[in-house]
Kinemage of the C-alpha trace (Angstrom):
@kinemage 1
@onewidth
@group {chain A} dominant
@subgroup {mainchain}
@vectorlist {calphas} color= white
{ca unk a 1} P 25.873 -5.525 -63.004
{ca unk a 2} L 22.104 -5.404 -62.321
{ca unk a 3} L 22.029 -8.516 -60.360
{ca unk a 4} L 24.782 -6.642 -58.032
{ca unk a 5} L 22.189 -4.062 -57.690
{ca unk a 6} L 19.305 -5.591 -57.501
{ca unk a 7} L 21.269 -7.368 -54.225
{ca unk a 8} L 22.900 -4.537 -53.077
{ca unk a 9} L 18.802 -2.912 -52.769
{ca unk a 10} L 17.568 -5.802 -50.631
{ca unk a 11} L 20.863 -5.526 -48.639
{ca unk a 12} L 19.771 -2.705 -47.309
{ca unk a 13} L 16.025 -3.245 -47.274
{ca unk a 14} L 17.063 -6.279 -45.424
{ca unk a 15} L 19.070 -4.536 -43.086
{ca unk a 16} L 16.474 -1.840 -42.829
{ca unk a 17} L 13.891 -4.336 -42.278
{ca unk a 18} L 15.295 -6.008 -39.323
{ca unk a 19} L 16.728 -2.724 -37.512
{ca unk a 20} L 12.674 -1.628 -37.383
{ca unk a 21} L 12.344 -5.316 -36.236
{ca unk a 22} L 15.136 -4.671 -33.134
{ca unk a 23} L 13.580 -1.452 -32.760
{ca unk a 24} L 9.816 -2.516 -31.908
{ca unk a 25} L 11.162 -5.845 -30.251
{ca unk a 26} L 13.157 -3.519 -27.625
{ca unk a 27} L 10.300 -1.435 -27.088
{ca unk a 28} L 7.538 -4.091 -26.799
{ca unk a 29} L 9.778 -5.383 -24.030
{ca unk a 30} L 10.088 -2.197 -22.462
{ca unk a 31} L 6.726 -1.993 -22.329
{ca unk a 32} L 6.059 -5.534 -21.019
{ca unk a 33} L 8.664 -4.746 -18.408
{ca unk a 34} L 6.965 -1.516 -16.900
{ca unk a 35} L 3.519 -4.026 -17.001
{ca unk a 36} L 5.096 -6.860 -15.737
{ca unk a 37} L 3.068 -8.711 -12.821
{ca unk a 38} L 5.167 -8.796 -10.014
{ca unk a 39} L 5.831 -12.482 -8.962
{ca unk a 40} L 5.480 -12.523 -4.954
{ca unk a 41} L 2.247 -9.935 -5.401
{ca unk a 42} L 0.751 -11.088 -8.084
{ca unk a 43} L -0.566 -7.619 -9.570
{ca unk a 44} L 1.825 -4.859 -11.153
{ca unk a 45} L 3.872 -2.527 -8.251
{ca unk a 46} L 1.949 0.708 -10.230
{ca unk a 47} L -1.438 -1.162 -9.859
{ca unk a 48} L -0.794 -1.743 -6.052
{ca unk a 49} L 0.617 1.482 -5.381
{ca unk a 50} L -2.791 3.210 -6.820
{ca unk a 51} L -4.925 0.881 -5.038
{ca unk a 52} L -3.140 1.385 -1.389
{ca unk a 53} L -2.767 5.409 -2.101
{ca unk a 54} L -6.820 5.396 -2.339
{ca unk a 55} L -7.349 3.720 1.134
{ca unk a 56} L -10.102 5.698 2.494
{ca unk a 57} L -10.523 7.218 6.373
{ca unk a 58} L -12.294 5.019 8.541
{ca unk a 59} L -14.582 6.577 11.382
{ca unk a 60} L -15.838 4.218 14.248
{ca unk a 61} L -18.432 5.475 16.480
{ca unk a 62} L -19.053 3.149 19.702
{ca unk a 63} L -19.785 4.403 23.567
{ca unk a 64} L -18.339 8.171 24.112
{ca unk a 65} L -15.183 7.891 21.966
{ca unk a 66} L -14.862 8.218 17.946
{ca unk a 67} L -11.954 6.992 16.614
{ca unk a 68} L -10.905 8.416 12.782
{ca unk a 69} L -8.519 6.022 11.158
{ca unk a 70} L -6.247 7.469 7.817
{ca unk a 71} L -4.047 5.501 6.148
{ca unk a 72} L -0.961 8.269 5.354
{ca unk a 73} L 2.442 6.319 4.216
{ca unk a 74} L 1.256 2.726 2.731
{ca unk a 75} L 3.080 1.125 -0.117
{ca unk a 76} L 5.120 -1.328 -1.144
{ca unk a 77} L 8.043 1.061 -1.372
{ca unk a 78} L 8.409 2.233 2.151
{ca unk a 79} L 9.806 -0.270 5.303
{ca unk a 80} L 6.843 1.167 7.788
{ca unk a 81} L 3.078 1.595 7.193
{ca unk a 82} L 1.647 4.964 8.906
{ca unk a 83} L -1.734 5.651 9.803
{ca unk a 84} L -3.079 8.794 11.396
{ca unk a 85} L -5.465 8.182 14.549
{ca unk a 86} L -7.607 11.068 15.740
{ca unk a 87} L -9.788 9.942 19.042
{ca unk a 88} L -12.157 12.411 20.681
{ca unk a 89} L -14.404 11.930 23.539
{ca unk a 90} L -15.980 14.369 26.224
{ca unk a 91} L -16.398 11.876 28.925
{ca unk a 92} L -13.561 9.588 29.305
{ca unk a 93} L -9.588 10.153 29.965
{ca unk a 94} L -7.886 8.601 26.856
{ca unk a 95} L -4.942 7.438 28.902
{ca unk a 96} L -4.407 4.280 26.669
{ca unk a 97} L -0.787 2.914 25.468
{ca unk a 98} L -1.805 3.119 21.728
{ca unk a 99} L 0.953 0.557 21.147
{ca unk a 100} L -0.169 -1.870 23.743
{ca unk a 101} L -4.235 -1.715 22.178
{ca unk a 102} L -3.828 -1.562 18.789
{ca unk a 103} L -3.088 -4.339 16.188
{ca unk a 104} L -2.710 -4.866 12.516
{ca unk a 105} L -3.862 -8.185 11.099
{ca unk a 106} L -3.662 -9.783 7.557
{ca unk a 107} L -6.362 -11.152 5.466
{ca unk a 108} L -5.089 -14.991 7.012
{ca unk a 109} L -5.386 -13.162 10.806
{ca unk a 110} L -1.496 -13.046 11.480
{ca unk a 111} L -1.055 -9.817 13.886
{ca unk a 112} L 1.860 -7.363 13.537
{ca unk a 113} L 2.251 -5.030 16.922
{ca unk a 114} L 2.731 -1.256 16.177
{ca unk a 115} L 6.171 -0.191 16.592
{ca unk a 116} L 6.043 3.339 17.989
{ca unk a 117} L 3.244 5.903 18.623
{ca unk a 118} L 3.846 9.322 17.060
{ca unk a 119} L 1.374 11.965 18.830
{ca unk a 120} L 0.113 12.805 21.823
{ca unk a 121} L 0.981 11.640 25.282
{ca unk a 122} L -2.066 9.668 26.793
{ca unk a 123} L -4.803 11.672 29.145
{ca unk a 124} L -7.076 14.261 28.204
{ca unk a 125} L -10.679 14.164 25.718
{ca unk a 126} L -8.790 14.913 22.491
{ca unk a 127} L -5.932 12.663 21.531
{ca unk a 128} L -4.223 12.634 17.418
{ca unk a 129} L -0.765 10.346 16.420
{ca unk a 130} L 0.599 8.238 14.389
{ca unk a 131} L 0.340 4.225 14.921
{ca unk a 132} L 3.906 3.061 12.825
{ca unk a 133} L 3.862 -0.418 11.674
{ca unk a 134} L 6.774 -2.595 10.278
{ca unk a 135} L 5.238 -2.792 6.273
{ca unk a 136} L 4.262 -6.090 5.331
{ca unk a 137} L 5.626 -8.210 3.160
{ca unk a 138} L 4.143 -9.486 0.672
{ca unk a 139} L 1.857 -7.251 0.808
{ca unk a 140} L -1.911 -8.592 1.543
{ca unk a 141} L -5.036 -8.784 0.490
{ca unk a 142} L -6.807 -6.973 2.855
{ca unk a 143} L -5.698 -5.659 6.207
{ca unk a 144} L -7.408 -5.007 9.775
{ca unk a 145} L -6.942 -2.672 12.674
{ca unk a 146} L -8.073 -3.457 15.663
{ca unk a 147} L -8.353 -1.024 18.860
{ca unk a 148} L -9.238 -2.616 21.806
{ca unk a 149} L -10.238 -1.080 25.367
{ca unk a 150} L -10.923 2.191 24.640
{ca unk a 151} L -14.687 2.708 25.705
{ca unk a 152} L -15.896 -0.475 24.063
{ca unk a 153} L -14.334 -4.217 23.833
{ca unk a 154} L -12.850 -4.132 20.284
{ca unk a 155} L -13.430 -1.282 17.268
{ca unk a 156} L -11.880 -2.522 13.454
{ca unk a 157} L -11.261 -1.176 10.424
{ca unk a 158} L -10.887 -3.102 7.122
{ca unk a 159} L -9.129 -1.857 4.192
{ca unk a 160} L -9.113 -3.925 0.978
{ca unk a 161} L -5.690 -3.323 -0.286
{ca unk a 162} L -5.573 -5.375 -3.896
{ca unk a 163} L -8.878 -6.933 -5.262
């Protein structure tokens, strides 16, 4: 009769035993999961979506014209990449096609063409939009704009997206 209950007891410290076990086992792979590296990034989607949320402005300075560059929609969960564009001069008509002069490149120099402009129509000394690109896929390392023609040959701004 003892021997009954002595098996009966670990029974059910058995069974108690290995329901902890399942218990921590489907919560260490919860965790993992939420930390898992991503496989065509190669960082965690939360660890790339901080990093491209903290791109900074970007100001360029060069002949009459300043051009401020922010970085407004850019992650790896939207299908276009924003970036707001303020230019202001007091000398020159800022008549450019924003679409035709501007040009996002990659860390390995491949160029994507903006697909719309968002802002102003071109003339006048104060111009502010939105240059729309298609997002890319996977997403790089670093990334380049480059304005061309507007006062000066060529103006870029480098973001380092994931270090």
């Amino acid at each position: 009769m003892q021997n009954e209950i002595i098996k009966k007891k670990l029974g059910l410290k058995e069974i108690f035993l290995l329901s902890i076990t399942i218990i921590l086992g489907v919560y260490m792979l919860f965790i993992s999961n939420n930390n898992m590296q991503h496989p065509v990034f190669g960082s965690s989607i939360q660890e790339q979506n901080s990093v491209i949320k903290k791109l900074e402005s970007k100001v360029d300075i060069q002949g009459t014209v300043t051009i401020e560059i922010t970085p407004i929609e850019f992650s790896s969960e939207v299908s276009e990449w924003k970036f707001n564009v303020g230019l202001n001069t007091h000398s020159l008509e800022l008549d450019q096609d924003m679409t035709k002069v501007s040009a996002l490149f990659d860390e390995n120099g491949k160029e994507y063409k903006p697909i719309r402009w968002e802002g102003s129509v071109s003339g006048g000394h104060h111009r502010e939009g939105i240059l729309v690109f298609k997002s890319i896929i996977p997403i790089p390392k670093s990334i380049e704009l480059k304005i061309t023609d507007i006062d000066v040959p060529i103006r870029s701004f480098v973001w380092d997206i994931i270090n």
